[in-house]
C-alpha positions in Angstrom: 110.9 134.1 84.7 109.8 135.2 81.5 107.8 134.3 79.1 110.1 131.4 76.8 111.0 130.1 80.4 107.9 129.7 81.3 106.9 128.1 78.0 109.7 126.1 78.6 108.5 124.7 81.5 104.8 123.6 80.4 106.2 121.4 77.5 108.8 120.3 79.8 105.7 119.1 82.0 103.4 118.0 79.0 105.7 115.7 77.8 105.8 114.4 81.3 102.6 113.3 81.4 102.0 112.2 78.2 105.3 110.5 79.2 103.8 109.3 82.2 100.7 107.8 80.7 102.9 105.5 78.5 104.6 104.2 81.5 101.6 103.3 83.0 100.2 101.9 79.3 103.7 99.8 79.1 103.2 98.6 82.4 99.5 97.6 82.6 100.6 95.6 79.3 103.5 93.5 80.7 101.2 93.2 83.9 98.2 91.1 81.5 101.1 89.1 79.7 102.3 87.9 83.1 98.9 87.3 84.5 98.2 85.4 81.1 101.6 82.9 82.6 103.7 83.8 79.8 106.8 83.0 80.8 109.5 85.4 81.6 111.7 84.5 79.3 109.0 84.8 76.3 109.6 87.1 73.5 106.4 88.7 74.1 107.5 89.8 77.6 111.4 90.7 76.9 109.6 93.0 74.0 107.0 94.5 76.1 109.8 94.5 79.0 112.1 96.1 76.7 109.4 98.7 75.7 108.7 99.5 79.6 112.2 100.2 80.9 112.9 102.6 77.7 110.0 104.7 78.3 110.6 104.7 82.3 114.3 105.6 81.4 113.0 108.7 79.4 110.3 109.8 82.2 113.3 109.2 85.0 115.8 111.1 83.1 113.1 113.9 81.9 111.7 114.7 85.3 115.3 114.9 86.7 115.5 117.7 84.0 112.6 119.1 84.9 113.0 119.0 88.8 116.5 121.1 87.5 115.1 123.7 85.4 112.3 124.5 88.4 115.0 124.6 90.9 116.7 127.2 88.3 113.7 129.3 88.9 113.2 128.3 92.5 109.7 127.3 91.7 107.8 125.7 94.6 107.8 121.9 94.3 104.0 121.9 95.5 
């Protein structure tokens, strides 16, 4: 692997996180509106719903990418 690969492969894993860490920011959010009782069919919730399942859809789809461009290198999953 050389060098652009490797680089490659730390923004591929930075994004990731920071990915990641909006997941978990979407989801701690819809988790408060529905401990609050809103109701599920609230526009708050759809909206923050909405907002959830688009970032999760962008970390699946990223990681998958990812998890392909390590295998390209055989890089141990550990």
């Amino acid at each position: 692997m050389n060098a652009k690969e490797k680089g490659k492969l730390i923004r591929q894993a930075s994004k990731l996180y920071t990915l990641g860490v909006t997941v978990e920011k979407r989801r701690n959010k819809l988790r408060r509106l529905i401990e609050k009782n809103f109701s599920y069919d609230s526009p708050q919730i759809k909206k923050v719903l909405s907002e959830f399942q688009t970032a999760d859809e962008e970390w699946k789809r990223l990681e998958q990418e990812h998890l392909q461009y390590r295998a390209q290198f055989e890089i141990d999953k550990h």
